[in-house]
C-alpha positions as CSV (number, residue, x, y, z in Angstrom):
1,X,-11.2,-11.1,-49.3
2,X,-8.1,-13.3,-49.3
3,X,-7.6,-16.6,-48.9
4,X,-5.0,-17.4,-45.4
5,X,-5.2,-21.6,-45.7
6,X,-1.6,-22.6,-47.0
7,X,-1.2,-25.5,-49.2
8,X,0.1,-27.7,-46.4
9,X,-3.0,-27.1,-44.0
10,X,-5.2,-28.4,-46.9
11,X,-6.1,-32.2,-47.2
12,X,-4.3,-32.6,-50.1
13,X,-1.6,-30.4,-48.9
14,X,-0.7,-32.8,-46.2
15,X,-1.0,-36.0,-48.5
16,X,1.7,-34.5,-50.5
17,X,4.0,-33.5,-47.9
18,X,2.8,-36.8,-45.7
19,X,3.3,-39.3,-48.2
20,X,3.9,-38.3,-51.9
21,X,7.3,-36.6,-50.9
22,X,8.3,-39.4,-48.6
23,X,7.3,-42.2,-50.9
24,X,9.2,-40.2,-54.0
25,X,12.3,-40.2,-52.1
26,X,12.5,-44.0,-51.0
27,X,11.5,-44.8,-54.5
28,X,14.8,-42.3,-55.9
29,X,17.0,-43.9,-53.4
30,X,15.7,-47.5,-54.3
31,X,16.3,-46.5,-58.1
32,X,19.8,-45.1,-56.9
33,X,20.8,-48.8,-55.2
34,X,19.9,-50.5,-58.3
35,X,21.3,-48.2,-60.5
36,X,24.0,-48.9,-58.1
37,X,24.2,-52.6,-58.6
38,X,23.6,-52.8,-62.3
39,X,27.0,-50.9,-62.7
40,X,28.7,-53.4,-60.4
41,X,27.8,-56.3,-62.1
42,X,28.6,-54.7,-65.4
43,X,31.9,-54.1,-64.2
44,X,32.4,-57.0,-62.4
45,X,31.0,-59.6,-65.5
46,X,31.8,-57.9,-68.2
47,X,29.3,-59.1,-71.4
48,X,29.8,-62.0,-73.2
49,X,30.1,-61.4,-76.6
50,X,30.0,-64.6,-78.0
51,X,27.0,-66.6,-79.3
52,X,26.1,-69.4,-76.7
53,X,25.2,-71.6,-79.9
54,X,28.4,-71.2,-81.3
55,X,30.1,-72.6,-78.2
56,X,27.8,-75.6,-77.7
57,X,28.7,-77.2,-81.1
């Protein structure tokens, strides 16, 4: 006796394919933007390396 259901005709198959995939990929390509924008400011505003006390006084 085998067993002919696929993964993707299961309830849980179709969660996966139907939502977990899609939401992994926007949540990659979200990490990707702000990965993204963290290296342009960091390049564009380079860190301060002076103490703010120190210029206050």
């Amino acid at each position: 006796m085998s067993n002919d259901i696929q993964f993707y005709q299961t309830r849980m198959g179709r969660q996966f394919y139907e939502v977990t995939v899609p939401e992994l990929i926007r949540q990659i390509a979200r990490l990707n933007d702000l990965l993204a924008l963290a290296v342009e400011v960091s390049v564009t505003k380079p860190e301060d390396k002076t103490d703010d006390r120190a210029r206050q006084d």
